[in-house]
mmJSON file of the N, C-alpha and C atoms, coordinates in Angstrom:
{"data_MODEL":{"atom_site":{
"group_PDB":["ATOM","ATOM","ATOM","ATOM","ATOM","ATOM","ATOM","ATOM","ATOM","ATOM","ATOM","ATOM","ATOM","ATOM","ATOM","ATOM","ATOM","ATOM","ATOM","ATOM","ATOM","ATOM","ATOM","ATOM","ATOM","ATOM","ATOM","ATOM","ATOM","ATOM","ATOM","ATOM","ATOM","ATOM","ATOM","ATOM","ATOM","ATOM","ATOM","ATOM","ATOM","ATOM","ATOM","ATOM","ATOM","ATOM","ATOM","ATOM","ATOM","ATOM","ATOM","ATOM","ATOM","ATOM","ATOM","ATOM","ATOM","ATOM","ATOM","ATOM","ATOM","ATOM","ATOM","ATOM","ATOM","ATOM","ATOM","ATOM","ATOM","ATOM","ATOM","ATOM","ATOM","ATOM","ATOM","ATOM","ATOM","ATOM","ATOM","ATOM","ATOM","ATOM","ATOM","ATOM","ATOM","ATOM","ATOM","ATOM","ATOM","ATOM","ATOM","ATOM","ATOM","ATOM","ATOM","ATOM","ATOM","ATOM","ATOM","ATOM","ATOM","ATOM","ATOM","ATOM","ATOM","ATOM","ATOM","ATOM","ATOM","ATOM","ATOM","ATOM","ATOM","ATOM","ATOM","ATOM","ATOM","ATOM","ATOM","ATOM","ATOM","ATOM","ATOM","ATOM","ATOM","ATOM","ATOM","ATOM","ATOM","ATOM","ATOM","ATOM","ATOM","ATOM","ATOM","ATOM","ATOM","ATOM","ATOM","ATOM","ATOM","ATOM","ATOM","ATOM","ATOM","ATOM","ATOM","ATOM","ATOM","ATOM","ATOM","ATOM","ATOM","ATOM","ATOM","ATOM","ATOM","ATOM","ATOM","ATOM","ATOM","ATOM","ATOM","ATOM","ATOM","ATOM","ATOM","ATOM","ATOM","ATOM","ATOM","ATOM","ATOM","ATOM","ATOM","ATOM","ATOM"],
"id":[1,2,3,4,5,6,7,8,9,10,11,12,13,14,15,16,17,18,19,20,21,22,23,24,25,26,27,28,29,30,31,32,33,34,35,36,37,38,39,40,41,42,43,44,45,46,47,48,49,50,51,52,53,54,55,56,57,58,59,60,61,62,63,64,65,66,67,68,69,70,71,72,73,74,75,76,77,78,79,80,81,82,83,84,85,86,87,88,89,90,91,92,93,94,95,96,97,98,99,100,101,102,103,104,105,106,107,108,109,110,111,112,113,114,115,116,117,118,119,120,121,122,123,124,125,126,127,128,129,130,131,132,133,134,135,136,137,138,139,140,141,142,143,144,145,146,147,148,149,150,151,152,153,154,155,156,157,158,159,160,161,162,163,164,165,166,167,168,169,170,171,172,173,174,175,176,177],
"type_symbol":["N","C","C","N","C","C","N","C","C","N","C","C","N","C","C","N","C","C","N","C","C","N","C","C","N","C","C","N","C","C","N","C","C","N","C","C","N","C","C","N","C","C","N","C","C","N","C","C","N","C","C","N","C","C","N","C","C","N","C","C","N","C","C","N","C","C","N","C","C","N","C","C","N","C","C","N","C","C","N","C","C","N","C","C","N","C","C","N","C","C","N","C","C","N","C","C","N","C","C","N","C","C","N","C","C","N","C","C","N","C","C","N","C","C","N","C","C","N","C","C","N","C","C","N","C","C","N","C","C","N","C","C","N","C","C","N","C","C","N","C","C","N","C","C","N","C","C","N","C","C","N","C","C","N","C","C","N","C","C","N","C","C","N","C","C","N","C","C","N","C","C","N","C","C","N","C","C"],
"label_atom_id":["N","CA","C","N","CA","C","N","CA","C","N","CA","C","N","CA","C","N","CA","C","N","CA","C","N","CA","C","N","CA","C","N","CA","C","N","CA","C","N","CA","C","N","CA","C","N","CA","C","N","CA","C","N","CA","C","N","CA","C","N","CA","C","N","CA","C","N","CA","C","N","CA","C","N","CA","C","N","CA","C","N","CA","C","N","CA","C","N","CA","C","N","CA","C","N","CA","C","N","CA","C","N","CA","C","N","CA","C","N","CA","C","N","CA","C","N","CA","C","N","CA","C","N","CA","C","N","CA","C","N","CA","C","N","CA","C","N","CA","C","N","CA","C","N","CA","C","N","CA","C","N","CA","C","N","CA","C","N","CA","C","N","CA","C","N","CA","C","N","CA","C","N","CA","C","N","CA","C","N","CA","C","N","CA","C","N","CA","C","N","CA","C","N","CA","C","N","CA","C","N","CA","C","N","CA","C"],
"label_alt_id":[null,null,null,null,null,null,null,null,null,null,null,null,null,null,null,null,null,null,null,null,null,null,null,null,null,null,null,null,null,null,null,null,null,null,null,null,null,null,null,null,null,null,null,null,null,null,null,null,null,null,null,null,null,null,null,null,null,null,null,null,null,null,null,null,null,null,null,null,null,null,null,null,null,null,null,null,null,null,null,null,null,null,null,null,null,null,null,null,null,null,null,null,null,null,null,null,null,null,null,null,null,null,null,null,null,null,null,null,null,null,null,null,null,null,null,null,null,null,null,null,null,null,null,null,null,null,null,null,null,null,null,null,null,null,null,null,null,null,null,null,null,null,null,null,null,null,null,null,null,null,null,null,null,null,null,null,null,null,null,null,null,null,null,null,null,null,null,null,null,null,null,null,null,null,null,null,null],
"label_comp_id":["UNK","UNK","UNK","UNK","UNK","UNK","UNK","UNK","UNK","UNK","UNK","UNK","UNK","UNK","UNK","UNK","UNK","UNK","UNK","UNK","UNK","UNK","UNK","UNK","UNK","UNK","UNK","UNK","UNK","UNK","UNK","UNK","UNK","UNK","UNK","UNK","UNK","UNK","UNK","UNK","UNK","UNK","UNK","UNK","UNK","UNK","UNK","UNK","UNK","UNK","UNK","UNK","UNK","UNK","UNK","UNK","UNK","UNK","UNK","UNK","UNK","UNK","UNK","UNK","UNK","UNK","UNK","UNK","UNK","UNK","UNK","UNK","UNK","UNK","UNK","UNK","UNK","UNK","UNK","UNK","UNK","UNK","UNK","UNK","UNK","UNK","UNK","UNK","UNK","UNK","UNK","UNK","UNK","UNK","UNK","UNK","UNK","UNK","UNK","UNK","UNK","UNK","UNK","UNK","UNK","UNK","UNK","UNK","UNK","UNK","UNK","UNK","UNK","UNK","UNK","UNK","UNK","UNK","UNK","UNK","UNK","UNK","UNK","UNK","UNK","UNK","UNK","UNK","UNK","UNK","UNK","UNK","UNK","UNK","UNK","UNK","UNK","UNK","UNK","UNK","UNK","UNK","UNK","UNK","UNK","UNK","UNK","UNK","UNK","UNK","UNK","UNK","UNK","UNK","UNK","UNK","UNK","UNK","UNK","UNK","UNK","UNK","UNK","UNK","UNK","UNK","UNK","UNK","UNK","UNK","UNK","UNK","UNK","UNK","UNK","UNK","UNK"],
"label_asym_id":["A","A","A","A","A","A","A","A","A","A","A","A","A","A","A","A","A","A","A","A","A","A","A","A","A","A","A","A","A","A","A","A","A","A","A","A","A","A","A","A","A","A","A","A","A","A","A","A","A","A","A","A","A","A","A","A","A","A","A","A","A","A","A","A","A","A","A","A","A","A","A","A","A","A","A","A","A","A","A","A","A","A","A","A","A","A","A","A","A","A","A","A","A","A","A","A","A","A","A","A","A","A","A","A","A","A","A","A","A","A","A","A","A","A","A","A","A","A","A","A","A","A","A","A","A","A","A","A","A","A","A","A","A","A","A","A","A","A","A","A","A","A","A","A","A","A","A","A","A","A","A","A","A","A","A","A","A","A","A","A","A","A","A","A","A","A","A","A","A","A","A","A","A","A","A","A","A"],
"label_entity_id":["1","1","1","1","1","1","1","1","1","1","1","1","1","1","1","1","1","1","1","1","1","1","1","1","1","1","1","1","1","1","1","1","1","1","1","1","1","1","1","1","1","1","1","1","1","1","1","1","1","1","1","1","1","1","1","1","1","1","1","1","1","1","1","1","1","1","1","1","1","1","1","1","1","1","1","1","1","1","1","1","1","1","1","1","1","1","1","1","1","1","1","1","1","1","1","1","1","1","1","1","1","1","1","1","1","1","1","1","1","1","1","1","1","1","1","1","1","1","1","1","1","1","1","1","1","1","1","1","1","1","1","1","1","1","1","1","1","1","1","1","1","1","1","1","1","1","1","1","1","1","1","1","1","1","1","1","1","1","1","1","1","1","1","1","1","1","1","1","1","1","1","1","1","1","1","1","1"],
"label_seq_id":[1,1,1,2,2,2,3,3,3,4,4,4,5,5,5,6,6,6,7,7,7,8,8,8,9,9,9,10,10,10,11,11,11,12,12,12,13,13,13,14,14,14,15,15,15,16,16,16,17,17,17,18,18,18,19,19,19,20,20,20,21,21,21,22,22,22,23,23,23,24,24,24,25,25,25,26,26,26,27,27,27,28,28,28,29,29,29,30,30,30,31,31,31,32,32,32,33,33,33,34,34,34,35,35,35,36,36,36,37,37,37,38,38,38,39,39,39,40,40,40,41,41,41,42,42,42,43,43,43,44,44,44,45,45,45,46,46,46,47,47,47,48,48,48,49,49,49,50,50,50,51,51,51,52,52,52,53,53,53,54,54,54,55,55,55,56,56,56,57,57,57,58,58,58,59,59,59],
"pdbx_PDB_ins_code":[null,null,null,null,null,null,null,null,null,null,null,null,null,null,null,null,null,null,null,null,null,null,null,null,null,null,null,null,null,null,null,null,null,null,null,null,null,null,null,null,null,null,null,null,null,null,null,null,null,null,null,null,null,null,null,null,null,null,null,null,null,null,null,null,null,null,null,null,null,null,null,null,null,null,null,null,null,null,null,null,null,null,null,null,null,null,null,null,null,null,null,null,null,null,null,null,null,null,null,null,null,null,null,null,null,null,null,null,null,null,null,null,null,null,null,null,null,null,null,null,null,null,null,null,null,null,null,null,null,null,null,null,null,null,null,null,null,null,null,null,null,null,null,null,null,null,null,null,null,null,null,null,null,null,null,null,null,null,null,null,null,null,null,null,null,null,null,null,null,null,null,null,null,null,null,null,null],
"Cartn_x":[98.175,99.172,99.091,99.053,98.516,99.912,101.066,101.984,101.743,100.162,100.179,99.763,99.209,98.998,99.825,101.174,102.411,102.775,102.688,103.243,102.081,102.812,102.167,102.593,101.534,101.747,103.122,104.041,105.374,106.266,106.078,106.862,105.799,107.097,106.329,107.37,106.895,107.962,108.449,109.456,110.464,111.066,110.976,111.987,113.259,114.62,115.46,116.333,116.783,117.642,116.8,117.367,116.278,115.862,116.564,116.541,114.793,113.983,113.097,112.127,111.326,110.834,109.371,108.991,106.979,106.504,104.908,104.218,104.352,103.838,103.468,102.224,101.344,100.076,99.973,101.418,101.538,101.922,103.147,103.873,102.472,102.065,101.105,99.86,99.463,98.86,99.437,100.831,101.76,101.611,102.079,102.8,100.847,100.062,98.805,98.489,98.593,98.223,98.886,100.332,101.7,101.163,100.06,100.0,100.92,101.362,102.045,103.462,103.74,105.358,105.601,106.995,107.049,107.221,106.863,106.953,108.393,108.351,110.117,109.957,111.15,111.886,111.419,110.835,110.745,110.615,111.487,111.346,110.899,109.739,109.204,110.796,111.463,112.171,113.786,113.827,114.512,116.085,115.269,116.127,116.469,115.25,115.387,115.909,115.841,116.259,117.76,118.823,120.144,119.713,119.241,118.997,117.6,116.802,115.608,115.389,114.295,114.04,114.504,115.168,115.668,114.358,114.201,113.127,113.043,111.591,111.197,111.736,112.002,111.98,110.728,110.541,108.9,109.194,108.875,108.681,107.936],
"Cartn_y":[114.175,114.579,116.092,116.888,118.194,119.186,118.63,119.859,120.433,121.531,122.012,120.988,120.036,118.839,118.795,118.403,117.807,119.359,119.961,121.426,121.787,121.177,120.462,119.122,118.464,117.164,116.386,117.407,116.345,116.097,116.339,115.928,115.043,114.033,113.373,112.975,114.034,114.453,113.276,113.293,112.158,112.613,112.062,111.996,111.593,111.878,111.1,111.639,110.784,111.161,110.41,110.715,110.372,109.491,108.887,107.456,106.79,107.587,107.787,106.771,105.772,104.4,104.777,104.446,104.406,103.145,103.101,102.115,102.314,101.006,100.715,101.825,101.625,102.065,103.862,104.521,105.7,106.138,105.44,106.202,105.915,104.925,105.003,106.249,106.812,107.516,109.373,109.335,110.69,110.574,109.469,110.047,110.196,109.862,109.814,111.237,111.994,113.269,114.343,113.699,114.079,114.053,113.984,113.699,113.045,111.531,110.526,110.793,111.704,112.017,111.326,110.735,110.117,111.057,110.331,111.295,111.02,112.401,112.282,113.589,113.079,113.288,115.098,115.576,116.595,117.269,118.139,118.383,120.209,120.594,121.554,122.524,122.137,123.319,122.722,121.987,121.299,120.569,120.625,119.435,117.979,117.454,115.844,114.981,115.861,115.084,115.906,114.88,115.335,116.213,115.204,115.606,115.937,116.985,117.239,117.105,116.499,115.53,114.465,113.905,112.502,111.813,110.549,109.712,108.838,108.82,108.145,106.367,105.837,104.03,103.34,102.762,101.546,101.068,100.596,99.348,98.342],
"Cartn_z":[98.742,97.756,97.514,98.285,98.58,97.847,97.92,97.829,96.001,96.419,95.013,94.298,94.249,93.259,93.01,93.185,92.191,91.166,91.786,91.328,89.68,88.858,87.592,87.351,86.622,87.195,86.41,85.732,85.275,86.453,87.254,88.783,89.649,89.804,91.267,92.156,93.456,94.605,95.134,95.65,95.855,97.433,98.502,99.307,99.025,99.699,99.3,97.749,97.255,96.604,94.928,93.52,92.363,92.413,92.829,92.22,92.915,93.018,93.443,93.268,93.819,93.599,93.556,92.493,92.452,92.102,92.573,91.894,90.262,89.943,88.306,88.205,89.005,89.292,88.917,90.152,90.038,88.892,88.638,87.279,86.299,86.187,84.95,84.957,86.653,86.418,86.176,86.944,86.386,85.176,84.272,82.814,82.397,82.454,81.791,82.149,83.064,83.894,82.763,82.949,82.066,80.337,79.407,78.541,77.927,78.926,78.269,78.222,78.389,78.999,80.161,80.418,81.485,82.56,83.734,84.961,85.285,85.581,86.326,87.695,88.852,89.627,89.972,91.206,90.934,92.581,93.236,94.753,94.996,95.434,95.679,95.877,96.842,97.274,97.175,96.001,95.302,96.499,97.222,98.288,97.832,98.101,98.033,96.83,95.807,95.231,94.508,93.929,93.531,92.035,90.956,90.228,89.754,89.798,89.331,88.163,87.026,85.981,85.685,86.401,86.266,86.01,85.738,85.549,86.708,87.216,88.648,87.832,88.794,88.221,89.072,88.542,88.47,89.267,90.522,91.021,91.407],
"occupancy":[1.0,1.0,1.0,1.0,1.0,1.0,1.0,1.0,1.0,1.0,1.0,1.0,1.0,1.0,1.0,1.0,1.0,1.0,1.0,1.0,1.0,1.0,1.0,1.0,1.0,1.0,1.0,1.0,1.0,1.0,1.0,1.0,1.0,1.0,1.0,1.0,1.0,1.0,1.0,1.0,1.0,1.0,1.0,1.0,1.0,1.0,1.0,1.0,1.0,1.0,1.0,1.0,1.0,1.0,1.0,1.0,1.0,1.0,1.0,1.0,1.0,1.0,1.0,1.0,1.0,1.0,1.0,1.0,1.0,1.0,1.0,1.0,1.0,1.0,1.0,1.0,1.0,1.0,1.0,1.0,1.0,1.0,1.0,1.0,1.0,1.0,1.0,1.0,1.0,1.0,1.0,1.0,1.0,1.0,1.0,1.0,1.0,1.0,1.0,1.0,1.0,1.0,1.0,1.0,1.0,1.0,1.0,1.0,1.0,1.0,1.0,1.0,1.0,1.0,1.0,1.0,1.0,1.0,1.0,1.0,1.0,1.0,1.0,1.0,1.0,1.0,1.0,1.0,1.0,1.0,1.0,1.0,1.0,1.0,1.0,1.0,1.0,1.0,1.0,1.0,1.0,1.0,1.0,1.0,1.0,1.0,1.0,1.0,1.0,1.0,1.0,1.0,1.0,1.0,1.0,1.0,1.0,1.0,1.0,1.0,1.0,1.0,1.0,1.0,1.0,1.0,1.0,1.0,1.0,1.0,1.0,1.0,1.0,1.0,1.0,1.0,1.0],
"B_iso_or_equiv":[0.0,0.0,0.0,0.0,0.0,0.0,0.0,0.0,0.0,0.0,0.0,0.0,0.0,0.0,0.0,0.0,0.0,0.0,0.0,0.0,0.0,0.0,0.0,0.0,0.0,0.0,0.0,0.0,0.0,0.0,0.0,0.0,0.0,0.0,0.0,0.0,0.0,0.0,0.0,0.0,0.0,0.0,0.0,0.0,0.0,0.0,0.0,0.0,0.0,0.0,0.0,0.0,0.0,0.0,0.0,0.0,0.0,0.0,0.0,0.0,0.0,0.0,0.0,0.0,0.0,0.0,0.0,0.0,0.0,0.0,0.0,0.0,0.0,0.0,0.0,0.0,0.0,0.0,0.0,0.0,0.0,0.0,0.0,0.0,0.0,0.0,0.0,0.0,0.0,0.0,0.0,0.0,0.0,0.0,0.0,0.0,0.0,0.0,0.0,0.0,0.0,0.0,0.0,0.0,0.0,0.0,0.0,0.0,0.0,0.0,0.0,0.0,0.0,0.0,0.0,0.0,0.0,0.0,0.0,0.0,0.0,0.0,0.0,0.0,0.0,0.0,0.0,0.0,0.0,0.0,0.0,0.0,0.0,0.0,0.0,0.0,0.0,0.0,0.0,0.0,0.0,0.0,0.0,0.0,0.0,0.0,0.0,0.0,0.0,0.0,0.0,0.0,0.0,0.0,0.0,0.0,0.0,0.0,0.0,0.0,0.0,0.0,0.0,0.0,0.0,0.0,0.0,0.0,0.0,0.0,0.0,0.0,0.0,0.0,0.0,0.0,0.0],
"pdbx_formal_charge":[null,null,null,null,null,null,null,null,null,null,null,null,null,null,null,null,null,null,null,null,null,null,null,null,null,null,null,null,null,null,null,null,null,null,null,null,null,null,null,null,null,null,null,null,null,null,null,null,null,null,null,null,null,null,null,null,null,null,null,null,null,null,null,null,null,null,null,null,null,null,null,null,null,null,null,null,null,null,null,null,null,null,null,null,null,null,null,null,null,null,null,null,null,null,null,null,null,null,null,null,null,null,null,null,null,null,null,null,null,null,null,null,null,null,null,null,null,null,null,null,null,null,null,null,null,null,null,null,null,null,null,null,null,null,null,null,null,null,null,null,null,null,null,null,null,null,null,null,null,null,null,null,null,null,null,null,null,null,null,null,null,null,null,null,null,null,null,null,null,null,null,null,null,null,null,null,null],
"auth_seq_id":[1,1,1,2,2,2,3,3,3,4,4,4,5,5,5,6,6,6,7,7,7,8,8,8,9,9,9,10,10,10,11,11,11,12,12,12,13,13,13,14,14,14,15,15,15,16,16,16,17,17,17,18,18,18,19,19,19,20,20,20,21,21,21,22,22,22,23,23,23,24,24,24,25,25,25,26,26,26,27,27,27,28,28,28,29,29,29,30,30,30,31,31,31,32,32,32,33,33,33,34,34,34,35,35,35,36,36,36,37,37,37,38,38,38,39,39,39,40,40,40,41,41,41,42,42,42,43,43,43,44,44,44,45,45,45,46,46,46,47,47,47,48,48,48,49,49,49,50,50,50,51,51,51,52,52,52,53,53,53,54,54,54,55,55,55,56,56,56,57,57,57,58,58,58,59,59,59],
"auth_comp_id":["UNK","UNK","UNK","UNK","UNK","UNK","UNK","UNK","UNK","UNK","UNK","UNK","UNK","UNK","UNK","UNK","UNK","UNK","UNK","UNK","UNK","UNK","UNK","UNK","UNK","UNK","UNK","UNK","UNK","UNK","UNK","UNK","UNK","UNK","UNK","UNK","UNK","UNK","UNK","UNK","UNK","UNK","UNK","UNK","UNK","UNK","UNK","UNK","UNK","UNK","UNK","UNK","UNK","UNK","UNK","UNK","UNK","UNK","UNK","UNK","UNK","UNK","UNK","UNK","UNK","UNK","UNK","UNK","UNK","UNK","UNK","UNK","UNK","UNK","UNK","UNK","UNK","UNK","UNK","UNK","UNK","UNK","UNK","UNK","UNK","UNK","UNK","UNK","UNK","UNK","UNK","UNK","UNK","UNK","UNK","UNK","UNK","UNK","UNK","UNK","UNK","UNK","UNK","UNK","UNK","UNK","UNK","UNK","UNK","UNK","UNK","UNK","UNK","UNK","UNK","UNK","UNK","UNK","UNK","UNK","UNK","UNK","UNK","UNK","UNK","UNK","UNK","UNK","UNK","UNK","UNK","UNK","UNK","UNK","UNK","UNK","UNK","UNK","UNK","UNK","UNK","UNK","UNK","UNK","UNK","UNK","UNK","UNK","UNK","UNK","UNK","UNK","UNK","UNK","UNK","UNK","UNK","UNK","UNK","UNK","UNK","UNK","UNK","UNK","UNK","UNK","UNK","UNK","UNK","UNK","UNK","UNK","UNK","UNK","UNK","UNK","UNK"],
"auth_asym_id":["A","A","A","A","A","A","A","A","A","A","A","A","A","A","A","A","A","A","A","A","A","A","A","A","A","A","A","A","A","A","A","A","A","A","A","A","A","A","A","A","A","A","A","A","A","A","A","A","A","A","A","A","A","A","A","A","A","A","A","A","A","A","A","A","A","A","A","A","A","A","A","A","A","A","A","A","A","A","A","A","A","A","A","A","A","A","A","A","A","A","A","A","A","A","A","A","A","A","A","A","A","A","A","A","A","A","A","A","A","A","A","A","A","A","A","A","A","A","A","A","A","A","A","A","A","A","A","A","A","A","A","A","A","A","A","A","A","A","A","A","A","A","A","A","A","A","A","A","A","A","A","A","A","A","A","A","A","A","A","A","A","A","A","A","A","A","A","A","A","A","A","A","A","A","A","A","A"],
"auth_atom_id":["N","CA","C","N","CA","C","N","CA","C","N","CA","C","N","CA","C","N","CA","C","N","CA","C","N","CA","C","N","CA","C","N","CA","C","N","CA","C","N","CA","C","N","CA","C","N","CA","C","N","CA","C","N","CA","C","N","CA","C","N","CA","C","N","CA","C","N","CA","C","N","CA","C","N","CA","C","N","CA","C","N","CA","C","N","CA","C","N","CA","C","N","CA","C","N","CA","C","N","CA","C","N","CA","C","N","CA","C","N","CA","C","N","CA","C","N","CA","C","N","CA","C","N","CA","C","N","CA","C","N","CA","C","N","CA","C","N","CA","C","N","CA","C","N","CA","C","N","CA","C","N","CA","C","N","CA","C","N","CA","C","N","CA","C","N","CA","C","N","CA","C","N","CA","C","N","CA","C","N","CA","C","N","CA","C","N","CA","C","N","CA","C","N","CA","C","N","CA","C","N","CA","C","N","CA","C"],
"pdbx_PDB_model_num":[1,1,1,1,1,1,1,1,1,1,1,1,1,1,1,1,1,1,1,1,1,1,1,1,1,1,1,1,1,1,1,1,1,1,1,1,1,1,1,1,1,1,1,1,1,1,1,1,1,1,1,1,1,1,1,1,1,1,1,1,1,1,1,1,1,1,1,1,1,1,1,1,1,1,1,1,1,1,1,1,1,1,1,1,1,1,1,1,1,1,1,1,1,1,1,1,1,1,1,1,1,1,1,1,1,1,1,1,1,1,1,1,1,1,1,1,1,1,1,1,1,1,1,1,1,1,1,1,1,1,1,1,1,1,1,1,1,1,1,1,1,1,1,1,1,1,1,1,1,1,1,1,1,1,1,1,1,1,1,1,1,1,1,1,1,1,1,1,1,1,1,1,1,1,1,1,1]
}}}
């Protein structure tokens, strides 16, 4: 998970477009990283994803 650690950790990079799919596992450990803010939607060189801060969805 190298790119920069997740820049800071309120992003978690997404291929693809927001609607961006994580574990239960992950998101629980972003938003905890996140001091409990949810993790949302976030692309280094703001490609992949449409909208940047959107909220990742659980899966």
């Amino acid at each position: 998970m190298a790119k920069e650690d997740l820049r800071d950790d309120t992003y978690a990079y997404c291929s693809g477009e927001c609607g961006a799919q994580v574990t239960k596992e992950l998101y629980d450990q972003l938003t905890q990283r996140n001091d409990g803010d949810p993790a949302v939607c976030g692309d280094p060189h703001d490609v992949g994803c449409s909208r940047k801060g959107q909220p990742l969805i659980v899966r």
